[in-house]
C-alpha positions as CSV (number, residue, x, y, z in Angstrom):
1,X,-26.6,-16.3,10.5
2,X,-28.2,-14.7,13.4
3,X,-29.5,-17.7,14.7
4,X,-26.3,-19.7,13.8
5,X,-24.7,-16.8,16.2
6,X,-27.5,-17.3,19.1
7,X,-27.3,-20.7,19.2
8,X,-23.3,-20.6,19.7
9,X,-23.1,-18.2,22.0
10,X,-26.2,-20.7,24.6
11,X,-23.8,-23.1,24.4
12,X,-20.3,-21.7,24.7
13,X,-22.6,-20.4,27.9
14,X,-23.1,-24.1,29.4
15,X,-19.7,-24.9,28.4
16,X,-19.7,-26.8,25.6
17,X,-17.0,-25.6,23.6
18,X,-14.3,-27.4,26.3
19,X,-13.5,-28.2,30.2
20,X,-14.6,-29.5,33.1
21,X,-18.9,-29.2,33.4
22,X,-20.6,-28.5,36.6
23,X,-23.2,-31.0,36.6
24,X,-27.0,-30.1,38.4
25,X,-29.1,-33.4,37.6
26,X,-30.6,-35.8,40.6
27,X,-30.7,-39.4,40.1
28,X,-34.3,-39.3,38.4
29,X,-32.9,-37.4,35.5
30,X,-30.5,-39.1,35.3
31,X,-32.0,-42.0,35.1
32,X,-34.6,-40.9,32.6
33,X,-31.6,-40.0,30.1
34,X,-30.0,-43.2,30.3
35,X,-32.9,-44.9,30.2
36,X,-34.0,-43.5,27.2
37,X,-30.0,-44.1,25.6
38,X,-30.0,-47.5,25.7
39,X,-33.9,-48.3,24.7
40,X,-32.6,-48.4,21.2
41,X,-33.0,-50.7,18.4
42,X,-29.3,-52.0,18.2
43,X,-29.7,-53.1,21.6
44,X,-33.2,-54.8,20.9
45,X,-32.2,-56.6,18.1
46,X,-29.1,-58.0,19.9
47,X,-31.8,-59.7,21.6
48,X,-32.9,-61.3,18.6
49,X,-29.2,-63.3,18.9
50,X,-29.8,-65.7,21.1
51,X,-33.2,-67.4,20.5
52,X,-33.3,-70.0,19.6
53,X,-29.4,-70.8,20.0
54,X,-30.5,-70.5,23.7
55,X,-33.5,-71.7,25.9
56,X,-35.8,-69.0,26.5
57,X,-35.1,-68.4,30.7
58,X,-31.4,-69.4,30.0
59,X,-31.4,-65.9,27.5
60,X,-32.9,-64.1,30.4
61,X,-30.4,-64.7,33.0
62,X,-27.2,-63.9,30.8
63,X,-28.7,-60.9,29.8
64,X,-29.4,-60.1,33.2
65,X,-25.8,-61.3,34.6
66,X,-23.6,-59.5,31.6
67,X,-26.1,-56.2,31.7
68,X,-24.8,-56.3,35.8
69,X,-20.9,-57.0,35.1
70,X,-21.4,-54.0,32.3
71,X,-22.9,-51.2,34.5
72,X,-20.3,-51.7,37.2
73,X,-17.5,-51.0,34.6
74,X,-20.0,-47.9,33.1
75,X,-20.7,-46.4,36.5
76,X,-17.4,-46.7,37.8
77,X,-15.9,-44.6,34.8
78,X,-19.1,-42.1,34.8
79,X,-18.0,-41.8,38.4
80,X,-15.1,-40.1,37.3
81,X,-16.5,-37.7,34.8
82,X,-19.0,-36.5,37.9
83,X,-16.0,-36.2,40.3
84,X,-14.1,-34.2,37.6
85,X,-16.6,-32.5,35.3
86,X,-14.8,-34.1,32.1
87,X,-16.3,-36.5,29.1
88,X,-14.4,-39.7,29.3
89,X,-11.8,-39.4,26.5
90,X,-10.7,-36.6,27.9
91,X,-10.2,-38.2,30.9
92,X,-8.0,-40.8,29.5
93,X,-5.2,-37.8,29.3
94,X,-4.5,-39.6,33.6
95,X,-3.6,-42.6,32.2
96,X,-2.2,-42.5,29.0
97,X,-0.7,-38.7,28.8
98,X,-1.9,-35.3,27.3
99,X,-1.0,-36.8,24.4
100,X,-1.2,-40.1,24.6
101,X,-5.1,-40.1,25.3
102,X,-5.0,-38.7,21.5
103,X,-5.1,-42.9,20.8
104,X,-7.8,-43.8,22.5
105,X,-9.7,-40.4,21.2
106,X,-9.6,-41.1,17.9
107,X,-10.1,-45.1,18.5
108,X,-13.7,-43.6,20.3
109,X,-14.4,-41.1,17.1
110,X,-14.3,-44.7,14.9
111,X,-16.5,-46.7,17.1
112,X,-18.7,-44.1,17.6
113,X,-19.0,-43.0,14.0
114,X,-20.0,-46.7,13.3
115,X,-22.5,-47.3,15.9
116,X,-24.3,-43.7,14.5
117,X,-24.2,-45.3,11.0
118,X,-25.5,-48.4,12.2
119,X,-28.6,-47.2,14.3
120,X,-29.7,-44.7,11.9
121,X,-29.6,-47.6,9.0
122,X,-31.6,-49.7,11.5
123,X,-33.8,-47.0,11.8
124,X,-34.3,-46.3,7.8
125,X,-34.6,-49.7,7.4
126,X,-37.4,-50.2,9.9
127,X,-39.5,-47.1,8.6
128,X,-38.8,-48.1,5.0
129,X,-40.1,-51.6,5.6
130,X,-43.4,-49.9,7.3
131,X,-43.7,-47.1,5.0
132,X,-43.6,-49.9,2.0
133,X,-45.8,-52.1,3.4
134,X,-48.9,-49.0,3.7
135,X,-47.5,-47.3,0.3
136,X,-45.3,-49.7,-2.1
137,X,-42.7,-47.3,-1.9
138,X,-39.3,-48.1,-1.1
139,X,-35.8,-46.4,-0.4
140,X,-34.2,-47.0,2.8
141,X,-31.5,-45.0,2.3
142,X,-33.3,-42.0,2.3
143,X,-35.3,-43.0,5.4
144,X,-31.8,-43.6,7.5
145,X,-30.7,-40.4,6.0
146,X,-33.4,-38.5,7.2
147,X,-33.3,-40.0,10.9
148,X,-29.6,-39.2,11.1
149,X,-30.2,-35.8,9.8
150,X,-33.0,-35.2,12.7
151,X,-30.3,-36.5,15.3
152,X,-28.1,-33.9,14.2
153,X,-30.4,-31.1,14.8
154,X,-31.1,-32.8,18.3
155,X,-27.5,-32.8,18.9
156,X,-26.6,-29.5,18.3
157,X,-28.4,-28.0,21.2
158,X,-26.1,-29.3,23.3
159,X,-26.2,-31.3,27.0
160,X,-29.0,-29.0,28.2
161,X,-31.3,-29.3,25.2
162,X,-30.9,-33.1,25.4
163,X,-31.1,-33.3,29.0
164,X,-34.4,-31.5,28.3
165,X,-35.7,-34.2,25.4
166,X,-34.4,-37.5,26.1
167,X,-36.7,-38.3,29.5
168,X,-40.3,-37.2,27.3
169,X,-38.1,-39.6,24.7
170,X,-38.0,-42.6,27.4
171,X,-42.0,-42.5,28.7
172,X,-43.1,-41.9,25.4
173,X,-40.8,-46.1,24.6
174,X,-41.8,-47.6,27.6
175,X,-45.5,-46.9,27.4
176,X,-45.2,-48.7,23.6
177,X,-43.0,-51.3,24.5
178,X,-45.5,-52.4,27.9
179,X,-47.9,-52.4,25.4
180,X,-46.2,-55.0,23.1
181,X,-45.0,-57.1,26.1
182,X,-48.8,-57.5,27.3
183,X,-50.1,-58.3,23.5
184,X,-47.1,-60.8,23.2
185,X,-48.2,-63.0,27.2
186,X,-52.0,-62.4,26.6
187,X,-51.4,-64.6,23.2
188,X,-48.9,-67.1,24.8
189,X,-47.7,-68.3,28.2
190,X,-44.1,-67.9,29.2
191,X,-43.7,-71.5,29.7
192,X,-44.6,-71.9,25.5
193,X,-41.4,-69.4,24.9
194,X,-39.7,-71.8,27.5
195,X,-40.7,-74.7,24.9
196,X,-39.2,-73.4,21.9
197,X,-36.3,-75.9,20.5
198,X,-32.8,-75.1,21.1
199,X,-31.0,-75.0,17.7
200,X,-27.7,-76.1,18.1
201,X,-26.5,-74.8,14.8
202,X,-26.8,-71.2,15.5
203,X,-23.8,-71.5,17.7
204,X,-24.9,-69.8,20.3
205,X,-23.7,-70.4,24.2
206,X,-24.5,-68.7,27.5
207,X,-20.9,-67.6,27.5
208,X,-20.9,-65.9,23.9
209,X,-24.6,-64.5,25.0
210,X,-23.2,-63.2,28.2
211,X,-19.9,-61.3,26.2
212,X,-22.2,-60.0,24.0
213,X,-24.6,-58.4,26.7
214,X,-21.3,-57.4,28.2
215,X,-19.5,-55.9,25.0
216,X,-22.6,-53.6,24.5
217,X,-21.9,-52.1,28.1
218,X,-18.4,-51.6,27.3
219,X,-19.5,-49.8,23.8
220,X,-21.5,-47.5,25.8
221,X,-18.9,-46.8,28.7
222,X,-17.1,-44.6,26.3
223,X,-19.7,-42.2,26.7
224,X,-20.7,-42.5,30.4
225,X,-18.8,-39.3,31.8
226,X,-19.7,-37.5,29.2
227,X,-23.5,-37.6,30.7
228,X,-22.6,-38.5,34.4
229,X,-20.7,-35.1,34.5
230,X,-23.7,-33.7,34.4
231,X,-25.3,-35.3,37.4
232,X,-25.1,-33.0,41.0
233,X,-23.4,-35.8,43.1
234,X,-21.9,-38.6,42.6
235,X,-24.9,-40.7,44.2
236,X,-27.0,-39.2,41.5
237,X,-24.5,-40.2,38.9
238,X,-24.1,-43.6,40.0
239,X,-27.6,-44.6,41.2
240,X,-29.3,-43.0,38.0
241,X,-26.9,-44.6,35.3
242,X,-26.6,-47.4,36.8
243,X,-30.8,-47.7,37.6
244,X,-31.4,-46.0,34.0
245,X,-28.9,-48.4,32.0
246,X,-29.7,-51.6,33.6
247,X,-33.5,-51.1,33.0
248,X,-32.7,-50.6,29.6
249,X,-30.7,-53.1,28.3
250,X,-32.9,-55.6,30.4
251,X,-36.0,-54.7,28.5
252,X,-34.9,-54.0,25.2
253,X,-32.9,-57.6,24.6
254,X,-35.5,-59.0,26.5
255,X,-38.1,-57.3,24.1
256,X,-35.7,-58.7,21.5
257,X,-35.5,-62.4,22.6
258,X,-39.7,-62.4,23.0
259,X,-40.3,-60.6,20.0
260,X,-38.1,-63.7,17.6
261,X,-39.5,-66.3,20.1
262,X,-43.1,-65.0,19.4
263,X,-42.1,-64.7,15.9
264,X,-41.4,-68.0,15.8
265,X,-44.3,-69.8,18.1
266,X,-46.5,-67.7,15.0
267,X,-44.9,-69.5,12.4
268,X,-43.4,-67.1,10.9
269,X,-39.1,-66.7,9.4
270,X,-37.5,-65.7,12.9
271,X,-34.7,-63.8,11.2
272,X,-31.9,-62.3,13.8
273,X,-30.9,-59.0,13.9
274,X,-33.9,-57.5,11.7
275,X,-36.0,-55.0,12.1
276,X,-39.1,-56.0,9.3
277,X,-40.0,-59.3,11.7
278,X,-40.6,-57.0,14.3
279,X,-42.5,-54.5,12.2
280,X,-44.5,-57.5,10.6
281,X,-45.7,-58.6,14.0
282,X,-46.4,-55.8,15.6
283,X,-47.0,-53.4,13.2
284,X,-46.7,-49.0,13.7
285,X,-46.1,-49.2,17.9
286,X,-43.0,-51.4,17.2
287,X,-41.8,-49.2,14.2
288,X,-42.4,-46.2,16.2
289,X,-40.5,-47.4,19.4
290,X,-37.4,-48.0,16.9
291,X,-37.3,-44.8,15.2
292,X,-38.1,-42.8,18.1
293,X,-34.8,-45.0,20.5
294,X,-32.5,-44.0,17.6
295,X,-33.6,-40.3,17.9
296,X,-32.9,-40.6,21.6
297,X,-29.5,-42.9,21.0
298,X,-28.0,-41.4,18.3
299,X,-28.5,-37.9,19.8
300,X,-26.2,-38.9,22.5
301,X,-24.2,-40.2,20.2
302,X,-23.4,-37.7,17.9
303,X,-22.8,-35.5,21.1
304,X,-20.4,-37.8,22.5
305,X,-18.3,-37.1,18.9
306,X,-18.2,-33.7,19.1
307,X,-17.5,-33.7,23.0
308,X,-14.2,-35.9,22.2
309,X,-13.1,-34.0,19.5
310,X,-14.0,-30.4,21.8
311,X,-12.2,-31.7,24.7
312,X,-9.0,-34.0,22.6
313,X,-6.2,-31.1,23.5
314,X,-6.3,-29.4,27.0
315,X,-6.7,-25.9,26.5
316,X,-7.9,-25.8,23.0
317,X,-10.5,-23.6,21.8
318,X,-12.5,-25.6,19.4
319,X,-15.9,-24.5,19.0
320,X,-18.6,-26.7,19.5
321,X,-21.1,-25.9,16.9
322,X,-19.1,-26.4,14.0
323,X,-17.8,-29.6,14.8
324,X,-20.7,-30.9,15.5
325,X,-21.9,-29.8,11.9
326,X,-18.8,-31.7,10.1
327,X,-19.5,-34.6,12.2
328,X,-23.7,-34.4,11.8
329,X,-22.2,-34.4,7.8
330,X,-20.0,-37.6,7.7
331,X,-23.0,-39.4,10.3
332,X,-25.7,-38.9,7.3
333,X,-23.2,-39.5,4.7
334,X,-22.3,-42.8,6.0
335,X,-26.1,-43.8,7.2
336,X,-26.0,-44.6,3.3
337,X,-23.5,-47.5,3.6
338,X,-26.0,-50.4,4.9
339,X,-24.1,-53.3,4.3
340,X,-22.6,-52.6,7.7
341,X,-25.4,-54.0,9.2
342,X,-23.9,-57.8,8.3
343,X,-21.0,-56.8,10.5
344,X,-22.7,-56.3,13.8
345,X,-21.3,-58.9,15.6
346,X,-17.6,-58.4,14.4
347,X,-18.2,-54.8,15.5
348,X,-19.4,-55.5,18.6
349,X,-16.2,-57.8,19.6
350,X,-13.8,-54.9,17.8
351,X,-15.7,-52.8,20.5
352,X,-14.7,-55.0,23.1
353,X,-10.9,-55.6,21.9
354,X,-10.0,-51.7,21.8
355,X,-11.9,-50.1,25.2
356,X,-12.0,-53.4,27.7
357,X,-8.6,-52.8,28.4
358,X,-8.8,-48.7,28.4
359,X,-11.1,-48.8,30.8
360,X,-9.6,-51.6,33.0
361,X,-6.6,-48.8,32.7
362,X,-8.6,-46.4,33.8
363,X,-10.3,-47.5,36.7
364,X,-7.1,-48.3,38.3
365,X,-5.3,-45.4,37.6
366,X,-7.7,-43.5,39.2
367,X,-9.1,-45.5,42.2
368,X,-5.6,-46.8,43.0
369,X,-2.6,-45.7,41.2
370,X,-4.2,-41.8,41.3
371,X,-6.1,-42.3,44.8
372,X,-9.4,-41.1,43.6
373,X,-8.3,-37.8,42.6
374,X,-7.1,-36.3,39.6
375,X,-5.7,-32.7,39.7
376,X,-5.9,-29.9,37.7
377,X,-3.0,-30.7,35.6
378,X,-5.5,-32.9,33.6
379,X,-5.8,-29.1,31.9
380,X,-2.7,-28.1,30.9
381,X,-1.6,-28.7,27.1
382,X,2.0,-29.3,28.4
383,X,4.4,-30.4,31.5
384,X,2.3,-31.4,35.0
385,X,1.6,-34.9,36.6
386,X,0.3,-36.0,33.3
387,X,3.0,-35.6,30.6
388,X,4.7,-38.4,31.6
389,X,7.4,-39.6,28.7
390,X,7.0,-36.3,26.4
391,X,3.3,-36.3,26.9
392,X,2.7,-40.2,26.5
393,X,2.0,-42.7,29.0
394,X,4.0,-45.8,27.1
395,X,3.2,-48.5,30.5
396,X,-0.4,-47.4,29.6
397,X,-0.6,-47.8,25.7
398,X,1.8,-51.3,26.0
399,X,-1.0,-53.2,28.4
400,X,-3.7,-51.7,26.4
401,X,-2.0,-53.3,23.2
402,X,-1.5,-56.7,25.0
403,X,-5.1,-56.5,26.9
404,X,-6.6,-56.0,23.4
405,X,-4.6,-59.4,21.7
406,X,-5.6,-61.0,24.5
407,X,-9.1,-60.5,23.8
408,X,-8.9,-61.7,20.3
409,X,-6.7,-64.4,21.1
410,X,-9.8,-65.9,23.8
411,X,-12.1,-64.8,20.8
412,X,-10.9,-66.3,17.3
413,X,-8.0,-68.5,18.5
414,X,-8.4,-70.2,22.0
415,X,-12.0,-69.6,23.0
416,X,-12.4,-69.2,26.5
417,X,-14.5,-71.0,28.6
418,X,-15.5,-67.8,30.9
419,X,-15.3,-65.6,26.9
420,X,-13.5,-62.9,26.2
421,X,-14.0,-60.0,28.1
422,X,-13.7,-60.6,31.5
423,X,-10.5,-62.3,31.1
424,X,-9.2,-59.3,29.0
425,X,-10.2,-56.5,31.6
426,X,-8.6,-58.6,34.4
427,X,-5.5,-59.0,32.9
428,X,-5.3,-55.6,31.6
429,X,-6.3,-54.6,35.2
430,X,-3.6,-56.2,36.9
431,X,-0.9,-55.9,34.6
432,X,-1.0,-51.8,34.6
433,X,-1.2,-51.9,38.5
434,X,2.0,-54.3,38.4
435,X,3.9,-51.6,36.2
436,X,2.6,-48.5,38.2
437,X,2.4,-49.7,41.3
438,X,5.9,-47.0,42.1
439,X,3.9,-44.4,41.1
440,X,1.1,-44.9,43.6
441,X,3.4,-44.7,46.5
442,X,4.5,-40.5,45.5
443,X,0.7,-40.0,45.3
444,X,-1.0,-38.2,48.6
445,X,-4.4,-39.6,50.0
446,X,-6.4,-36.4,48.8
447,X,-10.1,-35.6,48.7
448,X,-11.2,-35.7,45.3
449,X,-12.3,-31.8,43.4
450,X,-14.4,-31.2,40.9
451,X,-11.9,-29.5,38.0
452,X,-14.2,-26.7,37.9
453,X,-13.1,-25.9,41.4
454,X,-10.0,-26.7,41.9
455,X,-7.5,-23.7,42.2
456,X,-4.1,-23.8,39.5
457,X,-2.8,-26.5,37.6
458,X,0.0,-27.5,40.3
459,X,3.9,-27.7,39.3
460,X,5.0,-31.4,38.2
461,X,5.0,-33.6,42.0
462,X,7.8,-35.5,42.7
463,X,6.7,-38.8,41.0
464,X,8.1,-37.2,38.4
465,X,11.2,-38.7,38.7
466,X,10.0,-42.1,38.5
467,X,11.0,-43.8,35.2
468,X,6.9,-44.5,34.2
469,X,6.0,-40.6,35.0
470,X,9.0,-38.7,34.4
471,X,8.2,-35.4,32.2
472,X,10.7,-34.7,29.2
């Protein structure tokens, strides 16, 4: 109980428990910890996708091209969370309304939930297939539900303890995975991956490959101010996650894409999406770099939950240690549900219909419609700037509704030539700008301020009386 009490009281001391963060981290930190986010397994096996749908340098470039058009939608929002000190749900209170942004919230707690489940499967799957393979013994259930129950200890210490553990995390799975990248060229040439057949049956295009890459930026966005609040400036914030996150996904699907085109220049079943035909070709290092990237990953992860849930109502005073117990619970309960790993791909576009158009809404409420700054009202409970229609934004949740049909419609019914997503977050981007663009004129050129410093919330302004803002 004591220690339950100790460890409570460090981190209702750095602020975990709810509002805006002061962040202290320089762009190498920051770096590090996005670095080691995104080196996880999920990301490496989307790699796995696309050979050989694709030619081997064709795979390269879209991962290259849809990993850039990703991190300027991730940095752009993270930008926010440094300018303010906020995690990004809470931040969606701007757009959608102090109660609105209760929508998006709980749209995050889902897709988070199931990207926790699916990594820490991934991960119980992987040591299960290595542990069998040395032993005969098998249970990959209780593998993932012992690498979801060591993220939730992680977890619980907070933004400092992880900002502490995820850079060691990161050298520790790039040493490995230089290591498998040398074995993989000193055994064939780059122009023998190159040679591979195309299979035309998988189904695979560069657009599809390049709205995957994409879609997994977009899944991660939902948690990039809740780790760029914490850098010192916003050139640290940008420059590391955007460094950190780029060099990540790069060499993980890259690692992905060599690892089933090596797999398949051996001889050997090239399976997408699993973890045993990695294990099988490169035995413990690849195991270990898959267990340890879901410690890193899922950490954040789990964090992110409790950090939404913590910050949902302004001026609430929800602890954070027991919420991120209840939610470290459900994460290991559900690790046990593995045939959600067939779904990937659905989830992935599910991903990409909900946030696409939230943060398309976000962006330019902020950088236009808010002129880079968002006040203090973002803390009240009630009234202010952002109550809008009795606390809801309805302009805000209408284009997200019509921004996410439109990305299903380009998906399943008429696929697009350029895919999905871009199309989505355009529309969605111009369409909210169209219906707010009344607002933008009652809003004063301002220089932006960190929450934690600006003075009191201010009285309602006078956009109030504007149809889209006007308080009830």
């Amino acid at each position: 109980m004591n220690l339950y009490r100790r460890l409570e009281a460090n981190l209702e001391a750095n602020a975990e428990d709810g509002g805006p963060v002061r962040g202290h981290l320089g762009t190498g930190r920051m770096a590090m910890i996005w670095l080691a986010a995104n080196l996880v397994v999920t990301t490496l096996l989307t790699g796995t996708l696309f050979v050989p749908g694709l030619d081997y340098g064709t795979t390269l470039w879209m991962i290259l091209l849809g990993t850039l058009g990703g991190a300027i939608v991730l940095t752009t929002i993270g930008n926010i969370g440094t300018r303010t000190g906020l995690p990004t749900m809470a931040l969606t209170r701007g757009a959608f309304g102090t109660r609105g942004s209760f929508v998006p919230v709980a749209a995050n707690l889902l897709v988070l939930m199931g990207w926790s489940w699916v990594q820490a499967m991934l991960a119980g799957v992987t040591v299960n297939h290595f542990v069998a393979g040395l032993t005969g013994f098998s249970n990959p259930i209780l593998f993932s539900v012992l690498c979801e129950a060591a993220v939730v200890v992680l977890a619980i210490l907070g933004h400092t303890g992880i900002a502490k553990v995820e850079p060691w995390l990161a050298v520790l799975m790039l040493a490995i995975i230089a290591w498998v990248f040398v074995s993989v060229f000193s055994t064939f040439a780059p122009s023998d991956f190159q040679a591979i057949p195309i299979d035309a049956e998988a189904g695979m295009t560069p657009v599809v490959a390049f709205d995957i890459v994409f879609a997994t930026a977009i899944s991660w966005t939902v948690l990039s101010a809740d780790f760029n609040r914490l850098a010192r400036s916003q050139r640290a914030g940008v420059l590391g996650s955007g460094l950190g996150y780029t060099l990540s996904t790069v060499v993980s699907m890259s690692l992905g894409a060599t690892a089933i085109g090596y797999a398949i220049l051996r001889g050997s079943d090239a399976v997408a999406f699993d973890p045993g035909v990695l294990v099988d070709a490169f035995g413990a290092p690849i195991a270990i770099v898959i267990f340890v990237s879901v410690m890193a990953t899922n950490t954040m992860v789990v964090y992110g939950m409790t950090t939404s849930v913590v910050n949902a109502r302004s001026g609430s005073r929800i602890r954070f240690l027991p919420v991120a117990l209840v939610i470290g619970i459900v994460s290991i309960a559900g690790s046990t549900w593995l045939a959600l790993l067939d779904k990937f791909t659905t989830f992935l576009t599910v991903i990409g219909a909900f946030f696409v158009p939230v943060f398309a809404i976000m962006i330019v409420d902020h950088y236009v419609v808010k002129r880079g700054t968002y006040t203090r009202d973002l803390l009240l409970p009630r009234a202010g700037r952002y109550w809008y229609h009795g606390g809801v934004n309805w302009i805000a949740i209408g284009v997200w509704v019509v921004g996410a049909i439109t990305s299903a419609l380009f998906t399943y019914v008429w696929p697009s030539p350029i895919g999905a997503t871009v199309p989505a977050f355009v529309i969605s981007a111009v369409l909210y700008l169209a219906l707010m663009w009344r607002e933008r004129g009652g809003n004063e050129n301002r220089p932006a301020i960190h929450l934690a410093d600006a003075g009191p919330a201010e009285a309602p302004s006078p956009v109030a009386d504007a149809p889209s803002a006007r308080p009830d």
